[in-house]
N, C-alpha and C positions, 0 to 999 in steps of 0.2 A: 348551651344545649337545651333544646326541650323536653318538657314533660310529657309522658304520655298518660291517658288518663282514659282509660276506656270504661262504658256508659254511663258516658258523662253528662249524660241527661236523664240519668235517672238520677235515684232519691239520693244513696250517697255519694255517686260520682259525682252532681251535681252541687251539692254540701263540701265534696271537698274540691271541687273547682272554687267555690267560692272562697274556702276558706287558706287554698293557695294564692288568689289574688289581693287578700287582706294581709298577705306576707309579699306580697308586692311581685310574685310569679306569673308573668301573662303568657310568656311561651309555650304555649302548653297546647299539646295538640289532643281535641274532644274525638273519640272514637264512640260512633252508637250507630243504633239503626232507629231511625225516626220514620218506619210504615207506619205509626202510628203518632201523627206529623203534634200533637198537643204537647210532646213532651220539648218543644222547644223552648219553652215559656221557661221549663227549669234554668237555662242559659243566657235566659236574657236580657241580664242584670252583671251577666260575668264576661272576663276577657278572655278571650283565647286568641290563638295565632291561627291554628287552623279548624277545621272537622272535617272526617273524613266516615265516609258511611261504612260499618261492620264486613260486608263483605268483600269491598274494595282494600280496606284494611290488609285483611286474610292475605289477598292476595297480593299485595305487596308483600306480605311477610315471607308469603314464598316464593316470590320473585327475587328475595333479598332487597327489597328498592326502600324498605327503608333505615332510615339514617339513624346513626346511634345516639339517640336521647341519655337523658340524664337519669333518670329515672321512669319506670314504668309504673302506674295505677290501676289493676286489675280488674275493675267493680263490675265488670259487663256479666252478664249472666240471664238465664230467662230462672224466675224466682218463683213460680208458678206452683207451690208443691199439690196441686192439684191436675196439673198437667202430664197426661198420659200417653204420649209420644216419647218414648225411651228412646228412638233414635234423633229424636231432634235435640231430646236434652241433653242426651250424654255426646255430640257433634257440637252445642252449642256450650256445654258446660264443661266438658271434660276436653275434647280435641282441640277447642279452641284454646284454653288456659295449656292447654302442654304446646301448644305452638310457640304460644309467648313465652312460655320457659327456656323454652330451648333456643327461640331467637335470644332472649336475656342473655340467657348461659354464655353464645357462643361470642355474644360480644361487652360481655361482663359487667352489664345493667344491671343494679339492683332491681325486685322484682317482689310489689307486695299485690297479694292478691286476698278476694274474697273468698272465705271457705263460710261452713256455715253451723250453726249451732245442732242445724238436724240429721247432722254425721248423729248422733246420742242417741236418735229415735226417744223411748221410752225412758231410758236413764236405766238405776237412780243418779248413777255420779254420772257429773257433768265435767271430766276432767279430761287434758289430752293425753289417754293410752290408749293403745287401739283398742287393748279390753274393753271400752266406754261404749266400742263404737258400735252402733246396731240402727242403720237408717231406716225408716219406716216406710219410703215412698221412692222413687226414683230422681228425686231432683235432690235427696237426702245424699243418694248412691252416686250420683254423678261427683257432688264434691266431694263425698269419702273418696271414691275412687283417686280424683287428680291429688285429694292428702296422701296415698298411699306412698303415690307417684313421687314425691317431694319428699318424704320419709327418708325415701329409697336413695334417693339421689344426694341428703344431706353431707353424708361425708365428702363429697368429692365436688361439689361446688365452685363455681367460678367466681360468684359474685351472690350477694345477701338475697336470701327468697323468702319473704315473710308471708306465716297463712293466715288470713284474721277471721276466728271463726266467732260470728254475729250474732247474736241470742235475739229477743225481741226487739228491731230498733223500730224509732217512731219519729216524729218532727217534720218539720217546714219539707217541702219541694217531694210530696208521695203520693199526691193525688191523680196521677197519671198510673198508678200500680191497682186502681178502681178492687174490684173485693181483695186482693191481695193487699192493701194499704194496713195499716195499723187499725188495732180496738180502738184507739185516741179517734182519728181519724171519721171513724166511722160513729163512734158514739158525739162524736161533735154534729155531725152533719146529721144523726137521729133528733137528739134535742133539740136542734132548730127545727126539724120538720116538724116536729109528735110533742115535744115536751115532753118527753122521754126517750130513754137509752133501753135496749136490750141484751139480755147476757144469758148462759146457759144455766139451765138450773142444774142441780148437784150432782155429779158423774165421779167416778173412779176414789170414792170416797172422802169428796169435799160435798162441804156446804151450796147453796144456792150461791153462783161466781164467786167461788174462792175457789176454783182452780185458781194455780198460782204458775206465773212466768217469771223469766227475767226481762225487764222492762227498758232498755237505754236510750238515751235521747240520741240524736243522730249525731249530734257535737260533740259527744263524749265519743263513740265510735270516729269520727274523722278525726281526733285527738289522736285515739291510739294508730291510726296513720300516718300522720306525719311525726310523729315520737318516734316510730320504727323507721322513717326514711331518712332519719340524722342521726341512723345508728347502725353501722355492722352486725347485725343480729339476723340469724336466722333461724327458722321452725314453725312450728303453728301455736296461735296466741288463742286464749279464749275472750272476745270484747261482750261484756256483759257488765252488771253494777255490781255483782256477787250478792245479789236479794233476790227473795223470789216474792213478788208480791201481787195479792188476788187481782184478779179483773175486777171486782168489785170499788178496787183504791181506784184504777182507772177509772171508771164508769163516775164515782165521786164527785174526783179531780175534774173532770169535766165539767158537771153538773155545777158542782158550787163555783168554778172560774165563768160560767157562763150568768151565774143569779149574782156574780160580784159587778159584773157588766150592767146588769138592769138594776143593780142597786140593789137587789136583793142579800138575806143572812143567805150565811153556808150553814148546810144541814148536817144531821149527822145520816150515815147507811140507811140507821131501822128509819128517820123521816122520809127519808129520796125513794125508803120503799114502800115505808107506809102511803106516802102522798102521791104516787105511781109513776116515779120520775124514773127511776129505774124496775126492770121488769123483767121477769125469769122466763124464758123459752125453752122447751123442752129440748132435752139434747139430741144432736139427729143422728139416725142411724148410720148415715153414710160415713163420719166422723170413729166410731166406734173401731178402737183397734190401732186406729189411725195419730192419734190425737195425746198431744207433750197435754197432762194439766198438769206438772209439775218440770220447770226447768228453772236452773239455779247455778250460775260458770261459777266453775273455783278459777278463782284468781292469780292461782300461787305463783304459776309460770311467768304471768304478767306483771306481779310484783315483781318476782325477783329479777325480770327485764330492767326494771328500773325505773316502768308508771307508776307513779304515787299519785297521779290527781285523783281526787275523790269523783266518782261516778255521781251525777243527780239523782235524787229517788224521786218515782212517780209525780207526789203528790206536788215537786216542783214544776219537773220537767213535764208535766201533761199542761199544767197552768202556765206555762211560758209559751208550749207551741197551741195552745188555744188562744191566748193573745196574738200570737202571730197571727194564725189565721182569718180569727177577726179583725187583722188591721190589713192583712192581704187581699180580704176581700174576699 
């Protein structure tokens, strides 16, 4: 039977299509919408049996036309937290994800989907009770909402519905998410331009970037997905490294993986900001109210799940997908 794996041409659909074909799964069918036709590049290295476009999708689903897979892979979503069409997103994040449920449900598919780290909004605790929960934007409220919806329904289940909620992920195959992509992302593609990176300077009582995140590389997130689809478990997981660490480690991690390329030493902070390699931008208005500078998953759920792999921190996992990119091109 096939997998189903919707958008699977973005950053982690994409990631974990691959990382189902290095377990030797090609039947697996790519759900997305590619009107934005560059994100095929993400697939183009992987196997699939079919693709089928997002709306076409839909509407098989409620045609009932399609066939019962092995497993479902939720990752489609519009990620936009800037985007201010509340009926597109809660249609495209919330209606859509309860369709798949309920298709799952009635034909007893396990069903892991993507929720998101900014159900929390502000925080401070970053853990799954609903008391945590307070989203700051509508693309926050869209996946609180379909977590509510899954809460609800956990006692009476047909089949395993895993919610995996994402803290900051970063790595290979994101560069079709253009300003939405990762700091990593974006402070790589600075220093090559400028020979320097930019960050905010000091807001909500940190230092010049050291707001702080949680940072996870995209391989550690596709870990804790297929860990959950060779296991009867269901609920909502938090995927994060359980660290919170500044944007300024990022911004670093960058800089010295790229002067390790040119042969150059790595620096310390106070050099990359004495030597003007990293650079403080005042913090914008529009951001104000809006804005995590402090996220940090507690893990405990997920351990006691039964992941023990240790999460990469930063100053690895920025330097591995900065070789990526420079060997990608």
């Amino acid at each position: 039977m096939s997998i189903i794996v919707t958008g699977a041409a973005g950053f982690i659909g994409a990631n974990l299509v691959r990382a189902l074909n290095a377990r030797g799964e090609t039947d697996i069918v790519a759900v997305d919408n590619l009107t934005r036709a560059d994100k095929f590049r993400n697939l183009a290295d992987c196997e699939i049996a079919d693709y089928l476009d997002k709306t076409e999708f839909r509407a098989l689903l409620a045609r009932g036309a399609i066939g019962r897979p092995q497993l479902v892979f939720h990752q489609g979503a519009c990620s936009d937290t800037m985007e201010s069409d509340g009926r597109y997103m809660l249609d495209n994040n919330f209606r859509c994800s309860l369709e798949l449920l309920d298709f799952c449900q009635a034909n007893r598919v396990p069903y892991l989907f993507a929720s998101s780290a900014s159900v929390y909004g502000l925080g401070p605790v970053f853990a799954e009770g609903r008391e945590h929960e307070k989203p700051l934007n509508v693309y926050g409220y869209s996946k609180f909402l379909f977590d509510q919806i899954v809460r609800r329904r956990l006692p009476s289940l047909t089949a395993p519905v895993v919610g995996l909620r994402y803290f900051n992920v970063y790595g290979p195959r994101e560069a079709h998410k253009q300003r939405m992509a990762s700091v990593a992302f974006h402070h790589f593609h600075q220093y090559r331009a400028d020979a320097r990176v930019r960050l905010f300077e000091g807001s909500h009582g940190y230092a010049d970037g050291e707001q702080r995140r949680d940072f996870i590389h995209v391989d550690d997130a596709v870990a804790v997905n297929l860990f959950f689809a060779e296991r009867p478990a269901s609920g909502l997981y938090n995927v994060g490294t359980g660290r919170a660490q500044p944007f300024n480690d990022v911004a670093l991690a960058v800089v010295n993986t790229l002067r390790r390329h040119d042969g150059e030493a790595a620096l310390t902070l106070a050099d990359a900001v004495a030597q003007g390699m990293i650079e403080y931008v005042p913090f914008p208005q529009a951001l104000r109210g809006k804005y995590q500078a402090h996220t940090q998953a507690d893990l405990t759920q997920l351990r006691a799940a039964g992941f023990t792999r240790p999460m990469v921190a930063v100053e690895q996992g920025v330097a591995a997908y900065v070789d990526w990119l420079l060997a990608s091109g």
